[in-house]
MDAnalysis code that builds the backbone (N, CA, C; Angstrom):
import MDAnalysis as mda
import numpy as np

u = mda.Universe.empty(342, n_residues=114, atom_resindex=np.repeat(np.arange(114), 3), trajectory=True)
u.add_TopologyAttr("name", ["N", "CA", "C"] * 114)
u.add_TopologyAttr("resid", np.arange(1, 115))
u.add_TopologyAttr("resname", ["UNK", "UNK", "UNK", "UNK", "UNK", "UNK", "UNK", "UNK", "UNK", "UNK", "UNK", "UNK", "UNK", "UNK", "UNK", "UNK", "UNK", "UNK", "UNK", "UNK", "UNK", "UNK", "UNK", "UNK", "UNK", "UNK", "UNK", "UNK", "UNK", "UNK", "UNK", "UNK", "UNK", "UNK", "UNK", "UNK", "UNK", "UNK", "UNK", "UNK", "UNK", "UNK", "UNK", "UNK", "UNK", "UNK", "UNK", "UNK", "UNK", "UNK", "UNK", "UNK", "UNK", "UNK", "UNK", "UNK", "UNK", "UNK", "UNK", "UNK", "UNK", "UNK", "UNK", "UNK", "UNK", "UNK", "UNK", "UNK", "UNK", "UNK", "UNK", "UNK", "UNK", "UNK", "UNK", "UNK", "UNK", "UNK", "UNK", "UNK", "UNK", "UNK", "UNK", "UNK", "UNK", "UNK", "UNK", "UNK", "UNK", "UNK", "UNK", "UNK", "UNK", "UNK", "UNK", "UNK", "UNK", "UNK", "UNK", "UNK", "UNK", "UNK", "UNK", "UNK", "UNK", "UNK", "UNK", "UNK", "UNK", "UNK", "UNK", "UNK", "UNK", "UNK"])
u.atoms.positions = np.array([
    [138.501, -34.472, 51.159],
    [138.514, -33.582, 52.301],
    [139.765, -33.768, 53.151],
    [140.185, -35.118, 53.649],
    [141.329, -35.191, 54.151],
    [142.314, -34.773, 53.690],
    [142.703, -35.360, 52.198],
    [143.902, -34.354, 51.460],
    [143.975, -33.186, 51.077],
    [142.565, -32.660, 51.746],
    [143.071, -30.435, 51.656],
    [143.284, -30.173, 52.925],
    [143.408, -31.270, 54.157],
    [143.165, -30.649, 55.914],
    [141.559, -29.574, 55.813],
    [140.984, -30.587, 55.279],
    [139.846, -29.091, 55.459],
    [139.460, -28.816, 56.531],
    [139.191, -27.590, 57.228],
    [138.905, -27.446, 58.820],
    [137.306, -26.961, 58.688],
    [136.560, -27.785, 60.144],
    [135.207, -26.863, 60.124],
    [135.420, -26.694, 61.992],
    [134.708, -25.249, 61.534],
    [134.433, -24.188, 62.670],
    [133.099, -24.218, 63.040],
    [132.510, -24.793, 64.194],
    [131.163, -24.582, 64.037],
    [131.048, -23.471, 65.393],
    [130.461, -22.174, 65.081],
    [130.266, -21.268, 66.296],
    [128.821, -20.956, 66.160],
    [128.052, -20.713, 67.711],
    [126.758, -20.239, 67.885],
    [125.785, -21.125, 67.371],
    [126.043, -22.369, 67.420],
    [124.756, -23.283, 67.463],
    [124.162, -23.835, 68.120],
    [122.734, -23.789, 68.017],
    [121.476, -24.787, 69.143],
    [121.143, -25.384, 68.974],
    [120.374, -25.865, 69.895],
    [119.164, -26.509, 69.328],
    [118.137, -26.728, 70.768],
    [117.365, -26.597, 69.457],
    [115.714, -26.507, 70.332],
    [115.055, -27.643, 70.299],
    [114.824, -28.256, 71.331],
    [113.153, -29.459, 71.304],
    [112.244, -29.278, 72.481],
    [111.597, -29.867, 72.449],
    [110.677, -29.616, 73.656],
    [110.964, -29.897, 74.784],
    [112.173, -31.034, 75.598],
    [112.479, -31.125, 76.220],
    [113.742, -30.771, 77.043],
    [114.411, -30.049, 76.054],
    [116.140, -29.585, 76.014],
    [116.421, -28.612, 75.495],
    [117.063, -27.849, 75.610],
    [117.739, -26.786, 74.795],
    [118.879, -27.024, 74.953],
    [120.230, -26.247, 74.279],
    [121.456, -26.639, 73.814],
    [122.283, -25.478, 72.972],
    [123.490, -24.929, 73.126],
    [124.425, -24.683, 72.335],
    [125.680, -25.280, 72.370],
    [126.330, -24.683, 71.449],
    [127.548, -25.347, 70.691],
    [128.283, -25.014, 70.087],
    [129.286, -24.815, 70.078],
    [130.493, -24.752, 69.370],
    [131.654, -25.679, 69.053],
    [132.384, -26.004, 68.081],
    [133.384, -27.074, 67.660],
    [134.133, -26.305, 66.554],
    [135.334, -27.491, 66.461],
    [136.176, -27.415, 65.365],
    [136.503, -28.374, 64.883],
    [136.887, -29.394, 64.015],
    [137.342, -30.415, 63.226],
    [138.393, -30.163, 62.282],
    [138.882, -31.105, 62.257],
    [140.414, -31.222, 61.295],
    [140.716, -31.941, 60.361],
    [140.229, -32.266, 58.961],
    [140.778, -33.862, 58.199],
    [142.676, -33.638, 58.187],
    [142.931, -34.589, 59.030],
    [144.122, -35.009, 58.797],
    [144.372, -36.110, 58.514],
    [144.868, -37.147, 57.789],
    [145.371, -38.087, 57.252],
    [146.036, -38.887, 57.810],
    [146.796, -38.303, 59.274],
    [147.840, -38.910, 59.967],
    [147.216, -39.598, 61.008],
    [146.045, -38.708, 61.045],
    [145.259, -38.875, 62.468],
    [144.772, -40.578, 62.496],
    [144.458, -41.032, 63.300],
    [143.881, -42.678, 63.923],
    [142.835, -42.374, 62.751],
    [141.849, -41.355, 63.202],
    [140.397, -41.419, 62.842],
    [140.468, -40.944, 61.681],
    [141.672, -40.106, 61.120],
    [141.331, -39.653, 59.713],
    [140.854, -38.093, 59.920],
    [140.759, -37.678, 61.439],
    [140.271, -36.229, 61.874],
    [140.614, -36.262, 63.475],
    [141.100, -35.056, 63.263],
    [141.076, -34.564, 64.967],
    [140.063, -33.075, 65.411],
    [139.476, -33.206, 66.844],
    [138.630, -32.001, 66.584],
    [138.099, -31.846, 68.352],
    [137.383, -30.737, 68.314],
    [136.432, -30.943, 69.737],
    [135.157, -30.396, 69.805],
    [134.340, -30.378, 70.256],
    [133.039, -29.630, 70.599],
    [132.835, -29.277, 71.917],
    [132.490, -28.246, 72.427],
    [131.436, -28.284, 73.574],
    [130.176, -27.552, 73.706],
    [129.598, -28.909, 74.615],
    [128.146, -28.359, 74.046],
    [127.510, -28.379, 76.025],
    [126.620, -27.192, 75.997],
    [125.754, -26.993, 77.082],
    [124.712, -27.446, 76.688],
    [123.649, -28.207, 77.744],
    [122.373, -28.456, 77.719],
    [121.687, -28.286, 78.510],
    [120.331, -27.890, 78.804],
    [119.417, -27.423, 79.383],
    [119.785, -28.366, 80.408],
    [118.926, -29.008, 81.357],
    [118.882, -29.859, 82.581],
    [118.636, -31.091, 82.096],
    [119.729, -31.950, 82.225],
    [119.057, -33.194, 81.751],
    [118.017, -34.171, 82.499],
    [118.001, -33.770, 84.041],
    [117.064, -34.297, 84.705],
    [115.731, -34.352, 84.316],
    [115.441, -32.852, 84.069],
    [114.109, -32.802, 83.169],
    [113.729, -33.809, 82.372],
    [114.820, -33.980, 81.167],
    [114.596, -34.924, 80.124],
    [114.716, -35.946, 80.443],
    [115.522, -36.402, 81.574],
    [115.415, -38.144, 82.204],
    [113.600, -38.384, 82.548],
    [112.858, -37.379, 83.527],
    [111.788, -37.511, 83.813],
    [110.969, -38.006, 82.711],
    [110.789, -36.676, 82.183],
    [109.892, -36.699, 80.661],
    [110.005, -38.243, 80.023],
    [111.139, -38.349, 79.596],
    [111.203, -40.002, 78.929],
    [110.724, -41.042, 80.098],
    [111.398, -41.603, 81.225],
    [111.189, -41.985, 82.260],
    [109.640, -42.401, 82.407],
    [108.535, -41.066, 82.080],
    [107.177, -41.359, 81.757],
    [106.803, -42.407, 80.878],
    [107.683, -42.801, 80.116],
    [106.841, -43.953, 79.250],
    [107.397, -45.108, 79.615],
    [107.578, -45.153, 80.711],
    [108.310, -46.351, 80.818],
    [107.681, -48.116, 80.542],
    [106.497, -48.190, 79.754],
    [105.935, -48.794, 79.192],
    [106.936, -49.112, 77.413],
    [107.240, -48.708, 77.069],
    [107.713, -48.410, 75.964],
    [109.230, -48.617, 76.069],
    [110.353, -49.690, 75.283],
    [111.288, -50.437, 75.836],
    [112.465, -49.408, 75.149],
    [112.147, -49.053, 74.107],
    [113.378, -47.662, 73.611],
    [113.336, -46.658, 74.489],
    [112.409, -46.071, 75.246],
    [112.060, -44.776, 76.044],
    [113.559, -45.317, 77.396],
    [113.225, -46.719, 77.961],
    [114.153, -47.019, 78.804],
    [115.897, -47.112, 78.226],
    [115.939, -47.501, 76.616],
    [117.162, -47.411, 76.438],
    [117.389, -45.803, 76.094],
    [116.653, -45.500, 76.182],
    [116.984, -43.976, 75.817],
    [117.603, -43.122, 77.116],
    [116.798, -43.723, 78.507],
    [117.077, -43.236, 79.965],
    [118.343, -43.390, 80.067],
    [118.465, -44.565, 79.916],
    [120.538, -45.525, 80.259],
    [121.278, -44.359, 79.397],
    [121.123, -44.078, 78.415],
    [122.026, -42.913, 77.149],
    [122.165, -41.879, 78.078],
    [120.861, -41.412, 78.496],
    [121.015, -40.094, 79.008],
    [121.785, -40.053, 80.721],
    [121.347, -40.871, 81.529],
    [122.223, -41.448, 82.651],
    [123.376, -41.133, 82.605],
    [123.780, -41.922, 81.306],
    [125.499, -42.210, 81.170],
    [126.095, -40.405, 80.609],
    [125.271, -39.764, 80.206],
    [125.666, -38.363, 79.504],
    [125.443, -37.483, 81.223],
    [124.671, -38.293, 81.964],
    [124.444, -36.840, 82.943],
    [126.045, -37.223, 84.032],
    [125.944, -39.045, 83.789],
    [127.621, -39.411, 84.683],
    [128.724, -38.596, 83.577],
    [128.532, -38.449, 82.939],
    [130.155, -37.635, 81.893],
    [129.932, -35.993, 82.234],
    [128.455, -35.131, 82.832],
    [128.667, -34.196, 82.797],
    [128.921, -32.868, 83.856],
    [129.800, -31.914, 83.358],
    [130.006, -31.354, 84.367],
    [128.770, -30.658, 84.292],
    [128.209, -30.413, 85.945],
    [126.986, -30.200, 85.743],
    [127.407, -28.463, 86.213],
    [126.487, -27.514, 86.109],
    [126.504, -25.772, 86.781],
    [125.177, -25.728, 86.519],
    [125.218, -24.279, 86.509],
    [124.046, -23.708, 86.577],
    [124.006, -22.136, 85.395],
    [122.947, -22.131, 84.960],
    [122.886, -20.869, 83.832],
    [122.365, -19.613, 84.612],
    [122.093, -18.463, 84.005],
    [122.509, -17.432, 84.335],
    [121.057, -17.131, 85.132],
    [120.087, -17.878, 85.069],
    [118.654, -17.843, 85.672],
    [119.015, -18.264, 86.884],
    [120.265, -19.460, 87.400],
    [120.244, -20.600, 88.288],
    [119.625, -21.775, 88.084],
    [119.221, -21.920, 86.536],
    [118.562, -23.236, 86.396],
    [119.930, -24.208, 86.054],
    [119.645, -25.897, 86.082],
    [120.421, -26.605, 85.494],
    [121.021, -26.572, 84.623],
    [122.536, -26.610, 84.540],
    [123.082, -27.123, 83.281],
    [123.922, -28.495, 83.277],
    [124.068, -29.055, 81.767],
    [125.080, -30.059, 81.609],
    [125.930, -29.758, 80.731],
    [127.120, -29.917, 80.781],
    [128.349, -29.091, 80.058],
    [129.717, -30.324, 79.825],
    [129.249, -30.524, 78.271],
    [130.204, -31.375, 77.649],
    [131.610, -31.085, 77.027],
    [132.718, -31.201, 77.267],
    [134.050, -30.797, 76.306],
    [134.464, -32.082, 75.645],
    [133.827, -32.011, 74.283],
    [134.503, -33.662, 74.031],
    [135.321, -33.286, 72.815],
    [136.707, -34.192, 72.983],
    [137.555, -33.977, 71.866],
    [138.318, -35.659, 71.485],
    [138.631, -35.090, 70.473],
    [139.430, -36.612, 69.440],
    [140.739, -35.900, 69.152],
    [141.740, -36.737, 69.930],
    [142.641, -36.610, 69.221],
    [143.257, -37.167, 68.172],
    [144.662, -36.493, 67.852],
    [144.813, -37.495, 66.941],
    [145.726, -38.942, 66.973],
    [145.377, -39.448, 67.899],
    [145.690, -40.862, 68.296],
    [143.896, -41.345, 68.078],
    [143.416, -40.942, 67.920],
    [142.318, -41.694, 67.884],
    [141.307, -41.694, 70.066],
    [142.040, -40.806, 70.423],
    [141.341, -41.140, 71.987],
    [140.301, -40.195, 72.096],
    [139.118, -40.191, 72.728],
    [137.822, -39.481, 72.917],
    [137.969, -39.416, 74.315],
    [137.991, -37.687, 74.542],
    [137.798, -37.460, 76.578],
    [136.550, -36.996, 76.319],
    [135.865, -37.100, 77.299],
    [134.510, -35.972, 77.535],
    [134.157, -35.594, 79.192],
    [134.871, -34.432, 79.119],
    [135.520, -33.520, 80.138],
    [136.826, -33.979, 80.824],
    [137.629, -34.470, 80.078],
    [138.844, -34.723, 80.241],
    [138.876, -36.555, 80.814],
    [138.037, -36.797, 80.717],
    [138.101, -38.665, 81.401],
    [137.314, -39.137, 79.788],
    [138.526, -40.402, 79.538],
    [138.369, -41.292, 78.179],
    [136.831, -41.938, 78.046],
    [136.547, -41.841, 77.025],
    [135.127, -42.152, 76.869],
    [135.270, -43.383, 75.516],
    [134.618, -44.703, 76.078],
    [134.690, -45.708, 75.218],
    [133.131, -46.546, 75.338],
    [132.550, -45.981, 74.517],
    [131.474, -46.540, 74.695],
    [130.715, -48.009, 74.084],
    [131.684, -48.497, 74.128],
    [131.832, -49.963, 73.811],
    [131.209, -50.593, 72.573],
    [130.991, -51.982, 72.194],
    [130.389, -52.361, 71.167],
    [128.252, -52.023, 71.163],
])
């Protein structure tokens, strides 16, 4: 794949669960030169993530449900937040790789450590 540059286009995708909704669009690059071996970006809208902090938040009996909260925390600190065309919540991700190998998500470096 790297030695054809194969490119993927991803337009008009969702996704549905019970607690979130979501679209998406991206592009990707195999380049060879690149750090990662690919350069590319996505951005993706999501329903309100507050919602979904709550919902999980409920089990807080249950020790993944809490590492799951911290994930989502750290996604609602990276996101630019608006509002959809109802006025309900949104969270709105632009994340890209260049080809140095650096990850922004909405333009501030994202290193999410070991």
């Amino acid at each position: 794949l790297i030695q054809a540059s194969t490119k993927v286009n991803i337009t008009d995708g969702t996704l549905t669960a019970p607690a979130v909704t979501g679209k998406f669009t991206g592009l990707a690059l195999a380049d060879k030169a690149a750090a990662m071996g690919a350069s590319g970006s996505i951005d993706v809208v999501l329903s309100d993530l507050d919602a979904v902090i709550a919902k999980v938040s409920a089990h807080a009996d249950d020790p993944s449900a809490q590492q799951i909260v911290g994930v989502l925390q750290m996604m609602k600190g990276l996101s630019d937040r608006g509002t959809d065309s109802s006025g309900k919540p949104t969270d709105h991700f632009k994340v890209t790789l260049d080809a140095q190998g650096t990850t922004l998500v909405n333009g501030k470096p994202f290193n999410p450590g070991p």
